[in-house]
N, CA, C and O atoms as CSV, one atom per row, in Angstrom:
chain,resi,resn,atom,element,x,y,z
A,1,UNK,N,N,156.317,96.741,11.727
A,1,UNK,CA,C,155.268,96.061,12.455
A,1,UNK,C,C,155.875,95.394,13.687
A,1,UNK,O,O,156.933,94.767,13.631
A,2,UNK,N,N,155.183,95.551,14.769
A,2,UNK,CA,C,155.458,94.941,16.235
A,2,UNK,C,C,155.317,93.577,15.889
A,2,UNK,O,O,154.724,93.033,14.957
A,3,UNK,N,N,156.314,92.918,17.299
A,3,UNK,CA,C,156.346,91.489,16.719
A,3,UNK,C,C,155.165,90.863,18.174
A,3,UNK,O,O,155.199,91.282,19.330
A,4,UNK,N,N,154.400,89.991,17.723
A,4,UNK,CA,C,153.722,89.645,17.849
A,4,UNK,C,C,153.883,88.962,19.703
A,4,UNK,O,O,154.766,88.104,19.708
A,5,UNK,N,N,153.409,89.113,20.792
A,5,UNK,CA,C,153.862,88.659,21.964
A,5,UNK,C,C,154.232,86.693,22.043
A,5,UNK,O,O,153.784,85.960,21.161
A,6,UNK,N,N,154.881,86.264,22.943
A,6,UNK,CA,C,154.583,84.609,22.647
A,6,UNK,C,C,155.037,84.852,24.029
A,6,UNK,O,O,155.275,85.925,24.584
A,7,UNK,N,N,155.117,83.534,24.514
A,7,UNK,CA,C,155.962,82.782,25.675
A,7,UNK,C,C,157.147,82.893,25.759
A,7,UNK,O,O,157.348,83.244,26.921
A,8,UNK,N,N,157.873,82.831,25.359
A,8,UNK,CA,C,159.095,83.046,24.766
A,8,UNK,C,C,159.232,84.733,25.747
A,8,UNK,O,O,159.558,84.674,26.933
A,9,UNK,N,N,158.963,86.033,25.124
A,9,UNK,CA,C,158.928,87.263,25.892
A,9,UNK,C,C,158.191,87.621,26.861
A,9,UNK,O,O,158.247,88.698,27.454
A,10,UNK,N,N,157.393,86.638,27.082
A,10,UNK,CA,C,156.725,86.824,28.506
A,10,UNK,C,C,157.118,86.234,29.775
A,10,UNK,O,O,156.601,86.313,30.890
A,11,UNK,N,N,158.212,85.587,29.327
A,11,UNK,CA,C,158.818,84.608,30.657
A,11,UNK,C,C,160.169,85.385,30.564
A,11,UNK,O,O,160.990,85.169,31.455
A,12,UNK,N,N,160.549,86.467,29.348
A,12,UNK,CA,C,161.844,86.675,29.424
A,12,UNK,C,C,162.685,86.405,28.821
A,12,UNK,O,O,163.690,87.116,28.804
A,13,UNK,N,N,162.572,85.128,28.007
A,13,UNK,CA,C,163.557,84.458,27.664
A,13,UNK,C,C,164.715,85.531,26.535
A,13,UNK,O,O,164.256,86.578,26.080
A,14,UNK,N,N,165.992,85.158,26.243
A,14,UNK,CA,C,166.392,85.628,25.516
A,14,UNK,C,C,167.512,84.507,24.532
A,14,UNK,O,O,168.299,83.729,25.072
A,15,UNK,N,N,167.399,84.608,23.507
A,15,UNK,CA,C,168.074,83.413,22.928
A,15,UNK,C,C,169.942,83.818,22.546
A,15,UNK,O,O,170.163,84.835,21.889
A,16,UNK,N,N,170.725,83.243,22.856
A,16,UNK,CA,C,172.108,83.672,22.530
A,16,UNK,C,C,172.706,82.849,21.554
A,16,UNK,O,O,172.579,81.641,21.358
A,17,UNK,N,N,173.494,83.845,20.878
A,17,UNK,CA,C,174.162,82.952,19.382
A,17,UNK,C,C,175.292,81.588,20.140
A,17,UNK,O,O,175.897,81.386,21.193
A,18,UNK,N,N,175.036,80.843,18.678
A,18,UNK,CA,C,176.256,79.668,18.824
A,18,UNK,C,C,176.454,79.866,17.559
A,18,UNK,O,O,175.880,80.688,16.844
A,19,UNK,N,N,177.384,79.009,17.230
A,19,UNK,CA,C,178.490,78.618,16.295
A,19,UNK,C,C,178.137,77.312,15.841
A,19,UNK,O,O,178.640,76.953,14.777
A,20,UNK,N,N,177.399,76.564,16.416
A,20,UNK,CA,C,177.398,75.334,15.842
A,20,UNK,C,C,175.770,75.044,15.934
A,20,UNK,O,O,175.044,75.436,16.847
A,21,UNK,N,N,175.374,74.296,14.821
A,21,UNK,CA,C,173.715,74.143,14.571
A,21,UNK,C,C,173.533,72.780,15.423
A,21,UNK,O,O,172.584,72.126,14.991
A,22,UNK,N,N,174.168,72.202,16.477
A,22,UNK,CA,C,173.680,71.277,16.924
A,22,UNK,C,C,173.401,71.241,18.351
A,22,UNK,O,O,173.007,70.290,19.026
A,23,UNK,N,N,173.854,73.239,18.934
A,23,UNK,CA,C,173.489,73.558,20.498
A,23,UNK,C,C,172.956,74.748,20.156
A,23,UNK,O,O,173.460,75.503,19.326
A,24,UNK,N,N,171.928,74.961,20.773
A,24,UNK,CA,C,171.458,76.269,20.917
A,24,UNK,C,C,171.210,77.117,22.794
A,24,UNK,O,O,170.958,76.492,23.825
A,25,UNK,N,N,171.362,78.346,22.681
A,25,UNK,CA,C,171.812,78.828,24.187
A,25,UNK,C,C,170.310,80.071,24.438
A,25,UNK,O,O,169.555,80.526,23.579
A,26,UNK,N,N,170.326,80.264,25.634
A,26,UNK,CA,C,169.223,81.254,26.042
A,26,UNK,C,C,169.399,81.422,27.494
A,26,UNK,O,O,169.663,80.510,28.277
A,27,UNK,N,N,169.161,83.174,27.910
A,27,UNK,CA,C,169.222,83.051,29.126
A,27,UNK,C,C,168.069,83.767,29.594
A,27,UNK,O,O,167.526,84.578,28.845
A,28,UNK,N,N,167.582,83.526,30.901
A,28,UNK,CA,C,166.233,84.113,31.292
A,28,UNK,C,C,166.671,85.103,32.709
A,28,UNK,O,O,167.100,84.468,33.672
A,29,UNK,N,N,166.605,86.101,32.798
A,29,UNK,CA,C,166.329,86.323,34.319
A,29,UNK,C,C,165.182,85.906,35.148
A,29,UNK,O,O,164.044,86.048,34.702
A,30,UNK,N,N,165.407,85.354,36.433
A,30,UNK,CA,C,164.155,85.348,37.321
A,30,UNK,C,C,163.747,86.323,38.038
A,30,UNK,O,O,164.563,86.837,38.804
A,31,UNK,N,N,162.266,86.881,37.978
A,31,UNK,CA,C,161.745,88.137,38.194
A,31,UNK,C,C,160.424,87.420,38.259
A,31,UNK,O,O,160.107,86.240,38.409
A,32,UNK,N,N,159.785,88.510,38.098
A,32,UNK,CA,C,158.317,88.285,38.339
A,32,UNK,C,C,157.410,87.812,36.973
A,32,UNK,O,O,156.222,87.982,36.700
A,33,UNK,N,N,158.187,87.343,36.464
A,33,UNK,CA,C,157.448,87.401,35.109
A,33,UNK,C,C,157.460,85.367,34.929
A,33,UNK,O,O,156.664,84.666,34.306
A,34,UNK,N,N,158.645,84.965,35.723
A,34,UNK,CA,C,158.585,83.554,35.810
A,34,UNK,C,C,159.111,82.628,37.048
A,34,UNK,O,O,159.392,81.432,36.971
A,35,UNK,N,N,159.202,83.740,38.599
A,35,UNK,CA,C,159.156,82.964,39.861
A,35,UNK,C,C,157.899,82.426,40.356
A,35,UNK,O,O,156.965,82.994,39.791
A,36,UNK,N,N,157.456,81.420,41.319
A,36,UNK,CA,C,156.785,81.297,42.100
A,36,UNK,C,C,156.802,82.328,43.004
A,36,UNK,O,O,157.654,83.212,43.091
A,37,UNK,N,N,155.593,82.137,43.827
A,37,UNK,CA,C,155.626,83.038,45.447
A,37,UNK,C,C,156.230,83.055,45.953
A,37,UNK,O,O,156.080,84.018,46.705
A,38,UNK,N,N,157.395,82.332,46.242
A,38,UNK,CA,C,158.283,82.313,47.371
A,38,UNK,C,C,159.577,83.014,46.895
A,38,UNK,O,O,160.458,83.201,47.734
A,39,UNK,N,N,159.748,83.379,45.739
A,39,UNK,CA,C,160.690,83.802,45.209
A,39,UNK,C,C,161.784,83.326,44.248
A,39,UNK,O,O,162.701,83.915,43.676
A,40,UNK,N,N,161.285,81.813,44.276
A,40,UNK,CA,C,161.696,80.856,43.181
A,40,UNK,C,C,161.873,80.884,41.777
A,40,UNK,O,O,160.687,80.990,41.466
A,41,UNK,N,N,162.444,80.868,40.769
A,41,UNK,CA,C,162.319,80.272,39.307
A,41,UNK,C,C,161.263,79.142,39.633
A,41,UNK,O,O,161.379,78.253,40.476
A,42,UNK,N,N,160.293,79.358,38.842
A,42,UNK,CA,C,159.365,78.046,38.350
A,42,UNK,C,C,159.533,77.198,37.816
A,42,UNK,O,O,159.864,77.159,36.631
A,43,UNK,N,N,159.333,76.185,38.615
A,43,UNK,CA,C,159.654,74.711,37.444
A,43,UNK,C,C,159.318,74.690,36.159
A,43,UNK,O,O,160.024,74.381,35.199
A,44,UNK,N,N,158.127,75.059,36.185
A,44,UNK,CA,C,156.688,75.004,34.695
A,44,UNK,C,C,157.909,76.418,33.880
A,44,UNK,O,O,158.339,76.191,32.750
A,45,UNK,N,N,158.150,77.205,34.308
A,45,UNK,CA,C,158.993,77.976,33.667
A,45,UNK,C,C,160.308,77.680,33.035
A,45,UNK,O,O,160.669,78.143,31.954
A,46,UNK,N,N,160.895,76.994,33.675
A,46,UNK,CA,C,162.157,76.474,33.305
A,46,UNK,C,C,162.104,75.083,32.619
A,46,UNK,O,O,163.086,74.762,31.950
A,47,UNK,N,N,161.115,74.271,32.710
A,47,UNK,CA,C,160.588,73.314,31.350
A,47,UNK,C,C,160.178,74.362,30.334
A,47,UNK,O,O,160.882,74.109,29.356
A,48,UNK,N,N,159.261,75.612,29.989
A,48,UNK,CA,C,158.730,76.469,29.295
A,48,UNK,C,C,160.627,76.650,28.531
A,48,UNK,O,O,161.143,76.316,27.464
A,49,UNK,N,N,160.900,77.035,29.225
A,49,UNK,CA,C,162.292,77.704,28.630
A,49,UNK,C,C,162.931,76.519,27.935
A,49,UNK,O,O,163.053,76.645,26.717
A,50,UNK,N,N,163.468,75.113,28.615
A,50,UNK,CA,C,163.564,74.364,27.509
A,50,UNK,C,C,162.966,73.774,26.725
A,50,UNK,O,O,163.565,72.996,25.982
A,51,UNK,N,N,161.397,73.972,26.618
A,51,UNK,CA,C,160.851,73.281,25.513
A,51,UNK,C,C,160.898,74.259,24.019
A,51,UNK,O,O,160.769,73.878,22.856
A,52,UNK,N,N,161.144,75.718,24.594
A,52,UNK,CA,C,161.369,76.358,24.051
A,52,UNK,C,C,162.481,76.534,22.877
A,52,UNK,O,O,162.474,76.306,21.668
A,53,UNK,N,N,163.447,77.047,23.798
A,53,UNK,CA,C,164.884,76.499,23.037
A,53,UNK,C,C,165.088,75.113,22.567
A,53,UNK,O,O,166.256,75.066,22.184
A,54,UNK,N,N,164.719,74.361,22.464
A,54,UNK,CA,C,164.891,72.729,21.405
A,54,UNK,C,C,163.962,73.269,20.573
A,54,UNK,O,O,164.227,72.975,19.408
A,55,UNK,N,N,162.840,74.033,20.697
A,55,UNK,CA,C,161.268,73.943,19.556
A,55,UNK,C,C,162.515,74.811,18.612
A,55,UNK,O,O,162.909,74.219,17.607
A,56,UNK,N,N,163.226,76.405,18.971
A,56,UNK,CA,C,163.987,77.105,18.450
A,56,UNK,C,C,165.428,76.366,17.215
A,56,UNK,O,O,165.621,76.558,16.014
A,57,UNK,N,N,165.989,75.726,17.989
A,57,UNK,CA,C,166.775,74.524,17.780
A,57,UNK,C,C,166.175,73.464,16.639
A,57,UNK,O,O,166.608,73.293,15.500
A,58,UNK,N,N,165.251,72.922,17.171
A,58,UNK,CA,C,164.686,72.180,15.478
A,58,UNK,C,C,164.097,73.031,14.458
A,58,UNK,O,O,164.110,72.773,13.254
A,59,UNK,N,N,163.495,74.228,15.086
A,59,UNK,CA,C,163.164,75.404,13.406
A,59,UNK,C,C,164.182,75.711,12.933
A,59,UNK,O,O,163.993,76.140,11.795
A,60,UNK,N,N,165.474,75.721,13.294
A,60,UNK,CA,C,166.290,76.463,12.826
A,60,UNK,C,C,167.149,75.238,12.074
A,60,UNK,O,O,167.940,75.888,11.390
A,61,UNK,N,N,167.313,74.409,11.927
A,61,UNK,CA,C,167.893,72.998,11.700
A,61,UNK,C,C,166.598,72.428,9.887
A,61,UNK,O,O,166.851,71.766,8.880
A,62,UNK,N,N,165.374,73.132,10.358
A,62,UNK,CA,C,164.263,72.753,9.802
A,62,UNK,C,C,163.627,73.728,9.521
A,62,UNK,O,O,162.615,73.879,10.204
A,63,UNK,N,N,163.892,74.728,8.501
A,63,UNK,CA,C,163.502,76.123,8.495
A,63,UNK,C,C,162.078,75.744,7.582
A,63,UNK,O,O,161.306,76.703,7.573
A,64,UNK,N,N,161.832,75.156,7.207
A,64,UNK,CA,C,161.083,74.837,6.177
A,64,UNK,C,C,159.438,73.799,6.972
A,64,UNK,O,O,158.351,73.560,6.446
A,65,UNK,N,N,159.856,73.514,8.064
A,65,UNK,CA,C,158.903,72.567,8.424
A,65,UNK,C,C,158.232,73.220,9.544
A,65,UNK,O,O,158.153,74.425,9.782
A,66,UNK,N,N,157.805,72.320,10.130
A,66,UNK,CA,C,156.497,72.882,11.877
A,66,UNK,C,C,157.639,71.749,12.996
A,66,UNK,O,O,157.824,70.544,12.827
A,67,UNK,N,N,158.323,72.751,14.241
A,67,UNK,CA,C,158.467,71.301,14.825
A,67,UNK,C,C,157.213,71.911,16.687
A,67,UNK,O,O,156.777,72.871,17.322
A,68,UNK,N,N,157.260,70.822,16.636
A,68,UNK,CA,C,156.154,70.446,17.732
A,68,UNK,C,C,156.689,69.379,19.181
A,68,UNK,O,O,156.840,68.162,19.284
A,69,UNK,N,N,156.844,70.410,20.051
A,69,UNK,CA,C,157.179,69.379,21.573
A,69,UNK,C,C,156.232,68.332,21.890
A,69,UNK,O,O,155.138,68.715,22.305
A,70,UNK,N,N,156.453,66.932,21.766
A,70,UNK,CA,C,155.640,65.863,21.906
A,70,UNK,C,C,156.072,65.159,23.611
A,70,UNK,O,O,155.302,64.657,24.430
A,71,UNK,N,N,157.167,65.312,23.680
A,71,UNK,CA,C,157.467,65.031,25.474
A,71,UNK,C,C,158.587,66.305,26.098
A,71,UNK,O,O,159.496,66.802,25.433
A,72,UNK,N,N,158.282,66.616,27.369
A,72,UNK,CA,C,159.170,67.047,27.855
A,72,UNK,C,C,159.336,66.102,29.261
A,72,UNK,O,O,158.485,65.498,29.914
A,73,UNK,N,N,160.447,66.205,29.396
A,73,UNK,CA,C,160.932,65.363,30.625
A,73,UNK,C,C,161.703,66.106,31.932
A,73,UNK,O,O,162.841,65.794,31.581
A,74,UNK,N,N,161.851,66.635,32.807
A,74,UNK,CA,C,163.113,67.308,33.202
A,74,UNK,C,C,162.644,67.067,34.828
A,74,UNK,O,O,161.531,66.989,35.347
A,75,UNK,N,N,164.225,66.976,35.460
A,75,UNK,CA,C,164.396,66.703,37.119
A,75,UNK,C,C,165.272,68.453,37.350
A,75,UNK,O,O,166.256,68.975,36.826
A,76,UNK,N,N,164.415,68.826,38.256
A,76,UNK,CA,C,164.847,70.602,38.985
A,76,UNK,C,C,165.872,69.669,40.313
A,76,UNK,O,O,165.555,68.933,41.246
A,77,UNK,N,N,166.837,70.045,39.919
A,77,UNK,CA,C,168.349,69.827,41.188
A,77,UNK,C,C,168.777,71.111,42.056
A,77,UNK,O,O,169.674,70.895,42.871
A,78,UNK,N,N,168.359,72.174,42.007
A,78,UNK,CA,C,168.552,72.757,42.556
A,78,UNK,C,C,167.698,74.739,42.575
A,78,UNK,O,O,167.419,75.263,41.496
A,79,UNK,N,N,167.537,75.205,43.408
A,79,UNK,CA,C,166.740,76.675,43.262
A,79,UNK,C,C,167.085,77.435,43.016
A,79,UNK,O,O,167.849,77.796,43.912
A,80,UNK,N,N,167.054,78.510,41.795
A,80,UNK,CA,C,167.130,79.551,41.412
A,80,UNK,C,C,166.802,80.721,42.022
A,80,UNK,O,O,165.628,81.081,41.938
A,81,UNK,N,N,167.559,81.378,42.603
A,81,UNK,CA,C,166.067,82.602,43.385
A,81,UNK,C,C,166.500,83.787,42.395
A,81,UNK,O,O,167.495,83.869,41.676
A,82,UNK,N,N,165.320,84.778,42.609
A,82,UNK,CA,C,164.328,85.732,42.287
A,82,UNK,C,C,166.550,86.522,41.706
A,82,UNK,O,O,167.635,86.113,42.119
A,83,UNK,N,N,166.228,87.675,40.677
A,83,UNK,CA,C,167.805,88.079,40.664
A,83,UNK,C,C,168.322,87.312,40.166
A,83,UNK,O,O,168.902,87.778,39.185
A,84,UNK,N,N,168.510,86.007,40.313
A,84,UNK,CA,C,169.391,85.295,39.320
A,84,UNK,C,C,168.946,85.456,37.972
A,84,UNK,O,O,167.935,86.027,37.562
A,85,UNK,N,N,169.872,84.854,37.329
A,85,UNK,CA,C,169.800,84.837,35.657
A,85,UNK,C,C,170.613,83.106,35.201
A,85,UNK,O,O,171.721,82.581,35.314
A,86,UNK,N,N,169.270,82.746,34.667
A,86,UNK,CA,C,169.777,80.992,34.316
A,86,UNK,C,C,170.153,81.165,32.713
A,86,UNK,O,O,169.935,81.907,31.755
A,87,UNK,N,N,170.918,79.885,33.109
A,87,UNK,CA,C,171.496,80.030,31.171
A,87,UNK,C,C,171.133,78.394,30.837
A,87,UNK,O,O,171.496,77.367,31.409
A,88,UNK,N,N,170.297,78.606,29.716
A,88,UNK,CA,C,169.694,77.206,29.205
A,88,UNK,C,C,170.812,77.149,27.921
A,88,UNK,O,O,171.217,78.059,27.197
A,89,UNK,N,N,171.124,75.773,27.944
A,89,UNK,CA,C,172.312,75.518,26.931
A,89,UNK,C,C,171.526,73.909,25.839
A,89,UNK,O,O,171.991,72.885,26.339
A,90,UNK,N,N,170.790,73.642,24.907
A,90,UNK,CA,C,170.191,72.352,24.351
A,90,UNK,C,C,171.280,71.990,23.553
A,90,UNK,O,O,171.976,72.924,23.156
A,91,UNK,N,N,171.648,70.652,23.164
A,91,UNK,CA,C,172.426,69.705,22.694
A,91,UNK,C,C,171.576,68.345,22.049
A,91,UNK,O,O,171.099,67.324,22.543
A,92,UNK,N,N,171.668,68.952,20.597
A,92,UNK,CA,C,171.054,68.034,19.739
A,92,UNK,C,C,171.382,66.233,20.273
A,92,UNK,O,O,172.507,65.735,20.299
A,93,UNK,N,N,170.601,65.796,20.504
A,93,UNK,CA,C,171.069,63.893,20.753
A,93,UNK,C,C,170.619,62.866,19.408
A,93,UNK,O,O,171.061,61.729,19.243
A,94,UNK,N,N,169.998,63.307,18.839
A,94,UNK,CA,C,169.065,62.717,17.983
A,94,UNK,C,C,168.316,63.685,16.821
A,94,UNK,O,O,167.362,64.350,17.225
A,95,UNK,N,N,168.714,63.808,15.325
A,95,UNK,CA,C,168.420,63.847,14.541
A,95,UNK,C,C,167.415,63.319,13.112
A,95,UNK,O,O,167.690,63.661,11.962
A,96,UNK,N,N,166.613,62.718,13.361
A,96,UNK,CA,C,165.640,61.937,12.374
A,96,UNK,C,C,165.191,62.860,11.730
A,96,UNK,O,O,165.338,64.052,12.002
A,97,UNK,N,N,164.272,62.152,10.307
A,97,UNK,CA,C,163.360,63.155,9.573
A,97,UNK,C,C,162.251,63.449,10.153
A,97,UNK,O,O,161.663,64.466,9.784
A,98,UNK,N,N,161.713,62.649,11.174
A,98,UNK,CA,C,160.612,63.396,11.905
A,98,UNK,C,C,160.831,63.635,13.571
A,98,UNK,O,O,159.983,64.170,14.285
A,99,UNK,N,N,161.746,63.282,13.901
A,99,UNK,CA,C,162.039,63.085,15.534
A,99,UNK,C,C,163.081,63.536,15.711
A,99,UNK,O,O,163.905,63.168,14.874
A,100,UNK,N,N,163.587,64.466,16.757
A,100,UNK,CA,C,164.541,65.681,17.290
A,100,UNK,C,C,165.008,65.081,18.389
A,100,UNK,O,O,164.230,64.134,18.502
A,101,UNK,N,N,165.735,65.014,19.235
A,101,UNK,CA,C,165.406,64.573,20.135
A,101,UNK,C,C,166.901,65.159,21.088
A,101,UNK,O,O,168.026,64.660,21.081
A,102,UNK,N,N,166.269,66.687,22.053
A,102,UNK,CA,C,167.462,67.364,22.790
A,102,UNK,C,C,167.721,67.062,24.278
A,102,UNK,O,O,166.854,66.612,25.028
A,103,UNK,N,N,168.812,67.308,24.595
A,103,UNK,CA,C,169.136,67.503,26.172
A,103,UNK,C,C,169.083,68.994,26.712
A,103,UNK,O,O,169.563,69.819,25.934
A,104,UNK,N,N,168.737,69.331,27.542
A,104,UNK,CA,C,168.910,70.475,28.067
A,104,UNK,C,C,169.417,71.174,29.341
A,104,UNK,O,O,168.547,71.134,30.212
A,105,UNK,N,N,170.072,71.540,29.571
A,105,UNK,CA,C,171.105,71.768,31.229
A,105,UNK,C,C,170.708,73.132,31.273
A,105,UNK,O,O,171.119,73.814,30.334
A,106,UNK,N,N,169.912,73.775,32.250
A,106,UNK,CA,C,169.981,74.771,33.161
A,106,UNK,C,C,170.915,75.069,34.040
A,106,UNK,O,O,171.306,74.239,34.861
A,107,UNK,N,N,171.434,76.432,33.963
A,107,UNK,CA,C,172.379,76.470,35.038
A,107,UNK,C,C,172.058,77.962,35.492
A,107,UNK,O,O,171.343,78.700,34.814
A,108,UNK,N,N,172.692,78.376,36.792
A,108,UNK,CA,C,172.113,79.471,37.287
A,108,UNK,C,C,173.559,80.034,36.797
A,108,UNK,O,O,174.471,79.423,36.240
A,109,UNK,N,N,173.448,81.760,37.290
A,109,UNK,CA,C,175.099,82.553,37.418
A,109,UNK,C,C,176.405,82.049,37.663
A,109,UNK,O,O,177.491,82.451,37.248
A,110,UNK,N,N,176.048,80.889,38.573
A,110,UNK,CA,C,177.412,80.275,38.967
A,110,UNK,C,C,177.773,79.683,38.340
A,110,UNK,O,O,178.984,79.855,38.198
A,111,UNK,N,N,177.199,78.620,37.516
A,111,UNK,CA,C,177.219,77.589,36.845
A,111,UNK,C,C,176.641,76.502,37.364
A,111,UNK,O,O,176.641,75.560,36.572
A,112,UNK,N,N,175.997,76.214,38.719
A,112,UNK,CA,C,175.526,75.145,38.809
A,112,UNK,C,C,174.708,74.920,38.563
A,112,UNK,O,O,173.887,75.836,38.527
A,113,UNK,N,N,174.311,73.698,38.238
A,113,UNK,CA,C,173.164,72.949,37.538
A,113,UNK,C,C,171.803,73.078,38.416
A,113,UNK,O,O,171.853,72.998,39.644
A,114,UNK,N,N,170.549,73.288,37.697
A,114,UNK,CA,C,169.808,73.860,38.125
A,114,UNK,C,C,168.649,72.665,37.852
A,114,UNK,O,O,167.942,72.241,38.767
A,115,UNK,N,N,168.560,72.199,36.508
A,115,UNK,CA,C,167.659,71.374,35.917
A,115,UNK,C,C,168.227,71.290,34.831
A,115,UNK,O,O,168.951,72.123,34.287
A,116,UNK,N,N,167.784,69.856,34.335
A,116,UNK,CA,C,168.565,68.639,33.523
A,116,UNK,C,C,166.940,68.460,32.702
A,116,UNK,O,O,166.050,68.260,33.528
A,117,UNK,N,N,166.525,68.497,31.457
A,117,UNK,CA,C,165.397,68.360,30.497
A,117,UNK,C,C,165.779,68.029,29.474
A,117,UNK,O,O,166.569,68.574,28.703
A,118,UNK,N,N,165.093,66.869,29.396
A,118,UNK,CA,C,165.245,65.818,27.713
A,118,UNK,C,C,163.624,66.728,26.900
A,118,UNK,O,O,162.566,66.980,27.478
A,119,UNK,N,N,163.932,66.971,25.702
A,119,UNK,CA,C,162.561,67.350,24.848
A,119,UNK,C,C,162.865,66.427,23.652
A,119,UNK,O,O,163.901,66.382,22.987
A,120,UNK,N,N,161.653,65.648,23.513
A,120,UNK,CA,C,161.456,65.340,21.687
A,120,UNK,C,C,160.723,66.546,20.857
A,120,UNK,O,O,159.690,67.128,21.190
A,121,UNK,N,N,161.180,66.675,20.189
A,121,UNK,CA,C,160.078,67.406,19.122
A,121,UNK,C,C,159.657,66.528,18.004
A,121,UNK,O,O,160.386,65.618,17.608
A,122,UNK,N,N,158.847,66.704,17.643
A,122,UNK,CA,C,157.870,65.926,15.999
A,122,UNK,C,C,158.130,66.883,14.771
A,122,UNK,O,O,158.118,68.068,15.106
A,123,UNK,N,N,158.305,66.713,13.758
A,123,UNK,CA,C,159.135,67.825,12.705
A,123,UNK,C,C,157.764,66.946,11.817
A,123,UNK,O,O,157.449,65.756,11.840
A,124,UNK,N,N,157.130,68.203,11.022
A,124,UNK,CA,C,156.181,67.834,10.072
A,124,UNK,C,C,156.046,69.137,9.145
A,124,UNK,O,O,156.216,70.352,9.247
A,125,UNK,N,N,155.600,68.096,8.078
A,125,UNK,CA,C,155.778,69.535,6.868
A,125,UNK,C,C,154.589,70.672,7.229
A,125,UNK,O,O,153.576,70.505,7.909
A,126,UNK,N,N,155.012,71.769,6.608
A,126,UNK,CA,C,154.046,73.120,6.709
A,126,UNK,C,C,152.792,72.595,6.182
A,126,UNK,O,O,151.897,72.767,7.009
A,127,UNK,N,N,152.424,72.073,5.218
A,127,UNK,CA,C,151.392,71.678,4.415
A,127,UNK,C,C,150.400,70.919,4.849
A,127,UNK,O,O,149.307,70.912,4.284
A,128,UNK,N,N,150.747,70.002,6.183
A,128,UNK,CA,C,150.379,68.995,6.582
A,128,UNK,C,C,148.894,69.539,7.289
A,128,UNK,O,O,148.150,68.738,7.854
């Protein structure tokens, strides 16, 4: 059975292994599937991508529960254009039984920093 479309494959995203359950990695190319007109990476895209990877990041930490983005926060430092390929890297800050709470650093090919995004997530049981 086909897997079902989300946000996640419609912007591109692709998630990359770690080693440790307290960072999780993903990289997106920018194309047409998540620039602006001008040829930009999208802001709304590149929050999409880290609210993403932390939501990924607390299911996987919380295989058993629902987690849910309750804030995203993030400052864009610099432009991505169209061809590049950004690498989203999240870093657990905060662990609670109901509150997650990640950092997230965008960076383009080069490595420079692209956008800087704090996400909380809300962790609640399946049942709820």
């Amino acid at each position: 059975m086909a897997e079902k479309p989300d946000l996640s494959s419609a912007l591109g995203m692709e998630f990359v292994p770690t080693s440790e359950d307290d960072i999780c990695m993903a990289r997106m190319h920018v194309d047409e599937r998540n620039r602006q007109p001008f040829g930009f990476l999208s802001g709304g895209a590149t929050l999409a991508l880290a609210e993403t990877l932390a939501g990924f990041g607390s299911t996987c930490l919380c295989p058993d529960q629902i987690s849910m983005g309750i804030n995203v926060s993030g400052q864009h430092l610099k432009a991505a254009v169209e061809g590049d390929t950004v690498i989203a890297k999240a870093t657990l800050k905060h662990k609670g039984n109901t509150i997650h709470v990640w950092d997230v650093e965008v960076k383009n090919s080069a490595g420079e920093l692209i956008s800087t995004v704090s996400v909380t997530n809300y962790i609640i049981n399946k049942n709820k």
